[in-house]
Each structure stands twice: as structure tokens, then as C-alpha cells.
Residue, then its C-alpha position, 0 to 999 in steps of 0.5 A: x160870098x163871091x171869089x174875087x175878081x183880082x184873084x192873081x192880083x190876090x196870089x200875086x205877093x205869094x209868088x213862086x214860079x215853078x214852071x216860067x211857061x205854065x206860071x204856076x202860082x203856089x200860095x202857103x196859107x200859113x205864111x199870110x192867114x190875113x190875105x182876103x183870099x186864104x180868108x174866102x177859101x177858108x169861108x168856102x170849107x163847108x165842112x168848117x161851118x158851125x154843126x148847127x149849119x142848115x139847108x139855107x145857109x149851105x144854099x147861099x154859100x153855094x150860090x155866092x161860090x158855084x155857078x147854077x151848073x156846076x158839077x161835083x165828082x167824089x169817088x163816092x157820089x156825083x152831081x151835075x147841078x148846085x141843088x144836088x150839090x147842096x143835097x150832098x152838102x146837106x147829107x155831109x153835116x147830117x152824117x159827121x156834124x163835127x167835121x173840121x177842115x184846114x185848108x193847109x196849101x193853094x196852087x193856082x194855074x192862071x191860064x187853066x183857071x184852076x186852083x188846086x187846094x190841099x185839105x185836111x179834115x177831121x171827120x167823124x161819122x156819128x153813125x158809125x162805132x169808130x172814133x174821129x180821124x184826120x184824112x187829106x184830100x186835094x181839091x181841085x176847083x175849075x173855075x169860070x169868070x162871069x162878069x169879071x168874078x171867078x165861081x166853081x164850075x167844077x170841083x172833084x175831090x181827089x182822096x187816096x184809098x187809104x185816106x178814104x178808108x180813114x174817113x169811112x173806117x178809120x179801123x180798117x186802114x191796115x186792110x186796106x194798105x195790106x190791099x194796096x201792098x198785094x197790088x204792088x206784090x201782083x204788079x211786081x210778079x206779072x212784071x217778072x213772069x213777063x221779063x222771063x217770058x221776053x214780054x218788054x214794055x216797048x213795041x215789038 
């Protein structure tokens, strides 16, 4: 399966332009479900293939989308080529077979050759005592054209703490939201001691 080569073309009818410089493009995948795009970005959620999915079948739907050098970057894992990629791929439906991921928004920048996509998933780790949990992640896909089609160059998987910690330990999510208020709190009391002390944020 390879991104098409009319991917504006594709977008086109979704049109919303947010910035007339920048052409920001915004699709709403729920407004067209039918649209060959919405429909290769849901083939491409690996994520969403059946639990019985196997190297092979990971292999060729890396191949159809990524280029050979394409890099991955997780706040967990990185990778600089599609066979560790697939590696990582391999390891993920291993650890949580039934994951489920909906691809719930695209944006795509035309003169970057980024698209953006917001993702939610179910996961559920079967080696861990939790239950699953539902976490959002937005993706962001850097692509290169070779002749005439779009592949993944790059692809890095932004997660928020408390969405990460809702797939690893969806238990402890109230400590690590304490954790995120004390950085607030921190953030908030150096700013005052500062203040008192006549340290601004400007130059001197």
C-alpha cells in the first residue's frame, strides 16, 4: 500500500485554511470515512491490524508505506532503520495483541510534507495486572516523494506524561498528574522568589 501521489489533491475537498501563507490543510476524518486517504491512514495503523498479525505482514506494510531509511523516535525507543522499526512493530502486537487505534484528525502542511495525525488507542498490555485504557497520541509523519509517490521518512510519536503513563500503568495516572502539579507548584514558587528578589525575565 503506497501514499498517494495526489495527496493534496486528496485533501483538497477538506479544505480549511487556517494560515493563507502556511496552507495549512485540516482534514476531519469523520466528515468523509469513504475518502481513499482517511482510508490508507486507517490501513496504515498497525496498531489496528487483526492479533493474529505476523512479521511478514508488518514487513510489507512497512515496505508499501516507509522509505528503507526511515527513523522512528518514541519517548520510549528509537530506531534509524525499517527493519529495527519493524522490530518495534513486532515487539508492540507481541506485548498488547489487542490494541485499537482511531485515527480521529489529519493536518497536513503541503510545503513541509507533514501530516500530522491525532490518534487514540486502546491498549492493553498482557503483561502487566492492569485493565485496558484509552491514551491519545499525535503523530507526526515527515514524508519524502520518490517518483511521484509520498513515503514516511520520519515518524515521531508525541505522548503527553499522563497519556503515556495511561498505556504503561493506567493505575498510576494520579501520580503522575500529582507529579505534574508539584511542577507546576516548583515552577510557580521559583518564579516568586525571583520576582522578590528583582530577577525579571527580560535582559538586564
Amino acid at each position: 500500500m503506497e501514499v498517494s501521489e495526489d495527496l493534496p489533491d486528496l485533501l483538497d475537498h477538506f479544505l480549511e485554511l487556517e494560515d493563507d501563507e502556511r496552507k495549512l490543510l485540516l482534514v476531519d476524518l469523520a466528515a468523509a470515512p469513504a475518502d481513499p486517504l482517511i482510508r490508507q491512514l486507517n490501513e496504515m495503523s498497525v496498531m489496528d491490524l487483526p492479533n493474529d498479525t505476523g512479521r511478514k505482514t508488518l514487513s510489507a506494510l512497512l515496505r508499501g508505506t516507509s522509505l528503507p531509511d526511515a527513523k522512528f523516535f518514541h519517548p520510549m525507543c528509537t530506531a534509524s532503520l525499517r527493519n529495527e522499526i519493524l522490530g518495534l512493530l513486532e515487539w508492540y502486537r507481541i506485548a498488547s495483541p489487542n490494541t485499537k487505534a482511531e485515527v480521529t484528525s489529519v493536518m497536513y502542511d503541503p510545503g513541509l510534507d507533514v501530516l500530522v495525525v491525532e490518534v487514540y488507542q486502546r491498549v492493553h498490555v498482557r503483561f502487566t495486572p492492569f485493565g485496558s485504557a484509552v491514551g491519545r497520541l499525535n503523530v507526526r509523519l515527515q514524508l519524502r516523494e520518490v517518483e511521484g509517490l509520498h513515503y514516511i521518512a520520519i515518524e515521531e510519536d508525541l505522548l503527553h506524561p499522563g497519556d503515556a503513563m495511561t498505556f504503561l500503568a493506567p493505575r498510576l495516572l494520579p501520580l503522575a498528574n500529582l507529579f505534574l502539579k508539584l511542577g507546576s507548584i516548583v515552577s510557580n514558587l521559583n518564579a516568586g522568589v525571583c520576582r522578590m528578589l528583582g530577577i525579571t525575565g527580560g535582559w538586564p
